[in-house]
C-alpha positions in Angstrom: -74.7 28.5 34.2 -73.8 30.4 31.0 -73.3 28.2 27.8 -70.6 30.7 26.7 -67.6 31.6 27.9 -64.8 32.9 25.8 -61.5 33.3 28.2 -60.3 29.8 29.3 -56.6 29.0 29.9 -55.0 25.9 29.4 -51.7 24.3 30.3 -49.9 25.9 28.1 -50.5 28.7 29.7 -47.9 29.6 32.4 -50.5 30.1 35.1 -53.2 27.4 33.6 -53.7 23.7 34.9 -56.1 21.9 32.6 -54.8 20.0 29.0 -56.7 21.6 26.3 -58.6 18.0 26.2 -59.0 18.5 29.6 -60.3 21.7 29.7 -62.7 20.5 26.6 -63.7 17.9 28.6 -64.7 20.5 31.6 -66.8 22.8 29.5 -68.8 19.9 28.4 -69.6 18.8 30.9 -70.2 22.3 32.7 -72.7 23.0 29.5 -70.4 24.9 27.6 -71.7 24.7 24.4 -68.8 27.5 22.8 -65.6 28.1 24.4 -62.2 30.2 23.1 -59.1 29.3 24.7 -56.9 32.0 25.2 -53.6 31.1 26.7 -51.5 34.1 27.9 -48.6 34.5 25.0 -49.4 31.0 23.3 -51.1 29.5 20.5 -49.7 26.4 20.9 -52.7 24.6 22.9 -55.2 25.6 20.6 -55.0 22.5 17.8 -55.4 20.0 20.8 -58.8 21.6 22.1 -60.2 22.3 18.7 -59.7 18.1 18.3 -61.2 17.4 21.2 -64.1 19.9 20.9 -64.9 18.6 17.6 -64.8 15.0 19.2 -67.6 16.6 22.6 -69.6 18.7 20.4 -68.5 22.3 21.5 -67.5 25.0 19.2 -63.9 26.2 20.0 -63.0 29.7 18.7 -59.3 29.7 18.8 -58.1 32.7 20.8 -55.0 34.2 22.4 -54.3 37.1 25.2 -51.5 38.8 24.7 -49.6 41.1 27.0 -48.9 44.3 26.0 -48.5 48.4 27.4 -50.1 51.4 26.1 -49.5 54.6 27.4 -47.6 53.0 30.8 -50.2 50.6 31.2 -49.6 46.8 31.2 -52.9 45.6 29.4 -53.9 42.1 28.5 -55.5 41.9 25.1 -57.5 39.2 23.7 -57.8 37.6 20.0 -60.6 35.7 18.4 -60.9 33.7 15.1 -57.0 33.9 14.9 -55.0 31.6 12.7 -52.8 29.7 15.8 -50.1 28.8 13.0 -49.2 32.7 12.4 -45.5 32.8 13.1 -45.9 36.1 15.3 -47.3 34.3 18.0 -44.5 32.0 18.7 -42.0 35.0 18.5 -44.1 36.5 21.1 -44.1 33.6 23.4 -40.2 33.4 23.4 -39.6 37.1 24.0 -42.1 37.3 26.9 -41.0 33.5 28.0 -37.5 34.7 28.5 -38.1 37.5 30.2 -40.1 36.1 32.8 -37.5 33.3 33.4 -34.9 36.2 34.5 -38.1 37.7 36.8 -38.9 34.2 38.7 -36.5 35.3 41.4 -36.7 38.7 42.1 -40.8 38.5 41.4 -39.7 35.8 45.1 -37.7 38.2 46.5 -40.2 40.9 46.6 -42.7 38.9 48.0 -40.6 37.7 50.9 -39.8 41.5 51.3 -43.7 42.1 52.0 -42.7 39.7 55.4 -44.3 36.6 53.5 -42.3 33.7 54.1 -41.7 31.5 51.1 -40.8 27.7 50.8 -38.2 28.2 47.6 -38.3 24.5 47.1 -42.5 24.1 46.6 -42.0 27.0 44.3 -40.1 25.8 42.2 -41.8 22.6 41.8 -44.8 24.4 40.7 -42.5 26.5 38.2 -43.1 26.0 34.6 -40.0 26.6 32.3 -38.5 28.3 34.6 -41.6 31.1 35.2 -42.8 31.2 38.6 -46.1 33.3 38.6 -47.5 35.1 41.3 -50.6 32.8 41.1 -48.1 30.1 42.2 -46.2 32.6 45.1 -49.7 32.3 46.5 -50.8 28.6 46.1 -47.6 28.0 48.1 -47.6 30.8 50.5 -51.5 29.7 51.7 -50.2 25.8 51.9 -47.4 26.6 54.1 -48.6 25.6 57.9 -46.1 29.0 59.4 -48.5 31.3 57.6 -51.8 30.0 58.9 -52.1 33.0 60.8 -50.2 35.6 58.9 -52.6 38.7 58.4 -51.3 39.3 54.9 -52.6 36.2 53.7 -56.1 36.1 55.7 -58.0 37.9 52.9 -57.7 35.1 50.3 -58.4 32.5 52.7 -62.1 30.9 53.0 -64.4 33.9 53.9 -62.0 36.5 53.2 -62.4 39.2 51.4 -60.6 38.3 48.7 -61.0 34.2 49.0 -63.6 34.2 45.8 -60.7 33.8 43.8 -57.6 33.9 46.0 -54.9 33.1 43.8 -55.2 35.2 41.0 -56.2 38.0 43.3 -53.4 37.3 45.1 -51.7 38.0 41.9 -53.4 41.4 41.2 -53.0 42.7 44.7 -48.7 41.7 45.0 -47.7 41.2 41.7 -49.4 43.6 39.1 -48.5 46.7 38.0 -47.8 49.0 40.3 -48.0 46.8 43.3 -45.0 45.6 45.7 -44.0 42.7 43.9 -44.1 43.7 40.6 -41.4 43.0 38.4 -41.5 45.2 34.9 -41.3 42.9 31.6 -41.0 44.4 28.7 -44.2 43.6 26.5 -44.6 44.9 23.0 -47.1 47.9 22.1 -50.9 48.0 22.6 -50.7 49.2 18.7 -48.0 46.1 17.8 -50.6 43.2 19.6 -53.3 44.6 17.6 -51.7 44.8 14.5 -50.7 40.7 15.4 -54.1 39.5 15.9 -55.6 41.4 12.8 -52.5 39.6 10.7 -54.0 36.4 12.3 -57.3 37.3 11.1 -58.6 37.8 14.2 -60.8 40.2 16.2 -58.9 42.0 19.1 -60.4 42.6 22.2 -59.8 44.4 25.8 -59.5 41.9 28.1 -60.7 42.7 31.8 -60.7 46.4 31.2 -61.8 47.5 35.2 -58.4 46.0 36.7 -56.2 47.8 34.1 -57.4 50.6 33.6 -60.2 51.3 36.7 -62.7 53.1 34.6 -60.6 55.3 33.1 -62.7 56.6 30.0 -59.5 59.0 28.2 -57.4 55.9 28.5 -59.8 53.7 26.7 -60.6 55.9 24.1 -56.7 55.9 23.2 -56.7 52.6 23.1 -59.8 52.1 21.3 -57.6 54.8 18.4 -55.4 51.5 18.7 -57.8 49.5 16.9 -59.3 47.3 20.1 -62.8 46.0 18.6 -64.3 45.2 21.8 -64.4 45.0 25.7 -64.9 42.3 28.0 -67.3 43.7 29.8 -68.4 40.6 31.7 -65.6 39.5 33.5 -65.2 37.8 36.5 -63.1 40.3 37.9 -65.9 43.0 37.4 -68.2 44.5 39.9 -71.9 44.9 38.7 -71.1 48.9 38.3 -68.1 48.0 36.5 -69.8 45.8 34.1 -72.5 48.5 33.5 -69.5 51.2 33.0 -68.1 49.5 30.4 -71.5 48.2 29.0 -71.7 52.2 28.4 -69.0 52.4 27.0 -68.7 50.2 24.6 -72.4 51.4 23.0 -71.0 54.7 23.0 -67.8 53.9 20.9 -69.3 51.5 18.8 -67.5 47.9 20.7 -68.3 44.8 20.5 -69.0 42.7 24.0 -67.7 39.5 25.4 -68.1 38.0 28.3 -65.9 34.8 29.9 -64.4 33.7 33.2 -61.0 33.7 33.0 -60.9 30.5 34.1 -57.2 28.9 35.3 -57.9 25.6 36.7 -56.7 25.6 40.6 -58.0 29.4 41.1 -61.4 28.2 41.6 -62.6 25.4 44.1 -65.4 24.9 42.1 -65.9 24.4 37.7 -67.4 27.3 37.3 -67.3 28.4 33.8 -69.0 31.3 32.3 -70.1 34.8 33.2 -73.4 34.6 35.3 -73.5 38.4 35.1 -74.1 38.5 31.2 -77.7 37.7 32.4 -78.9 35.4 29.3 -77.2 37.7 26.6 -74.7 34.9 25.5 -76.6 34.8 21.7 -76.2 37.8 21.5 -72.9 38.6 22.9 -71.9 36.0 20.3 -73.9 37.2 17.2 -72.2 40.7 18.1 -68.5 39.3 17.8 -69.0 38.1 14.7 -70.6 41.1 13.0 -68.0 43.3 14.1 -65.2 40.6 13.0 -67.2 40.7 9.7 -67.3 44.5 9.3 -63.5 44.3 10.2 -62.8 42.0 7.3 -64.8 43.8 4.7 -62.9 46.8 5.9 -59.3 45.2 4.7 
């Protein structure tokens, strides 16, 4: 069990379960000794778990993963050491909030065009502000007793293929970029999330790189023009030759490394937080964020 783990979603996330106390809670008890929470679009549950980590004894690094594009791309970058209070942040939240409100229904639709049925009804009760994720699509499509059978669906269930972490993957294999129920938001530029978390003082970071951009190393040098500081090499999502591709690539161009779990709450049957695969390295993944947030800040 790794003692770090720096991508943890709360409740204030659209597609989290866990209070931030909650969550706080969790990692302590898991023998999370540092933790960053990093709700998708949202600051707002960061105050709460810096509390109650002060209260548990684990070091909370407030953190953020924005949405954004580059190039075509829908990418997901992470923030470190930000200020939660930075007014861009809230902006964000409503623009990508209200635009996901308007998708809740066709993001439906297009599943129950894949021959999926849907109960409407469970959906929505799972719904947060109106945003139904495809995390949630799936939670209720695997409850519903007519789809025990359907062949769709056998992947994420218990010894499937994709049952490891069936919700989410769900999510990546439907309702992500360029898959059949993926409805297009506009998100703002890789350059203008970058430029956000350095404003906050933070350190941004690539989050999940392999199921963005699949190893594509021209596409991550552009972004890495963009600013991004690091990679999350160690990701949940990665395979093993993954991880070492990006491992490579961040020595080559001079990135920093994280590692963390992405960790929702109902996506896993088990509290597993941390990246096993970072092997021991957690020191030094840490020690390696901070120098490069350092050099970052001597370089302003």
């Amino acid at each position: 069990m790794s003692w770090l783990d720096l991508h943890l979603h709360s409740s204030f996330s659209d597609d989290g379960e866990f209070s931030p106390t909650r969550l706080a809670l969790l990692c302590w008890r898991a023998g999370i000794g540092t933790a960053a929470l990093a709700d998708h679009n949202t600051t707002r549950g960061v105050p709460e778990m810096l509390k109650a980590g002060r209260a548990l004894g684990v070091e909370v690094i407030p953190a953020v993963e924005l949405d954004c594009t580059h190039e075509g791309v829908d990418l997901h970058l992470l923030g470190y050491w930000i200020d939660p209070a930075h007014p861009g942040f809230a902006r964000a939240e409503e623009s990508v909030l209200s635009q996901e409100q308007t998708a809740a229904g066709r993001r439906i639709e297009l599943v129950r065009a894949c021959g999926i049925p849907l109960d409407l009804a469970a959906v929505t009760a799972l719904s947060k502000d109106g945003i139904v994720t495809g995390e949630m699509i799936a939670e209720v499509a695997l409850a519903m007793p007519e789809n025990a059978e359907h062949p769709l669906l056998s992947p994420y269930r218990p010894g499937g293929a994709r049952s490891d972490n069936p919700y989410v993957n769900f999510y990546w294999d439907f309702c992500a970029q360029g898959k059949p129920a993926y409805v297009p938001i506009r998100f703002p530029s890789l350059t203008e999330a970058v430029a956000l978390v350095r404003e906050a003082g933070g350190l941004p970071v690539l989050a999940h790189p392999g199921n963005n951009i699949h190893e594509d190393a021209a596409l991550l040098q552009s972004i890495v023009r963009c600013g991004v500081a690091g990679l999350e090499a160690y990701s949940s999502y990665h395979t093993p030759a993954q991880t070492a591709f990006y491992l490579r690539q961040a020595e080559a161009l001079g990135l920093a490394v994280t590692c963390g779990s992405d960790f929702h709450g109902k996506i896993k049957p088990a509290i597993r937080l941390g990246s096993a695969e970072s092997g021991g390295r957690e020191a030094v993944l840490l020690g390696e964020l901070r120098k490069k947030l350092d050099s970052l800040e001597g370089a302003r």
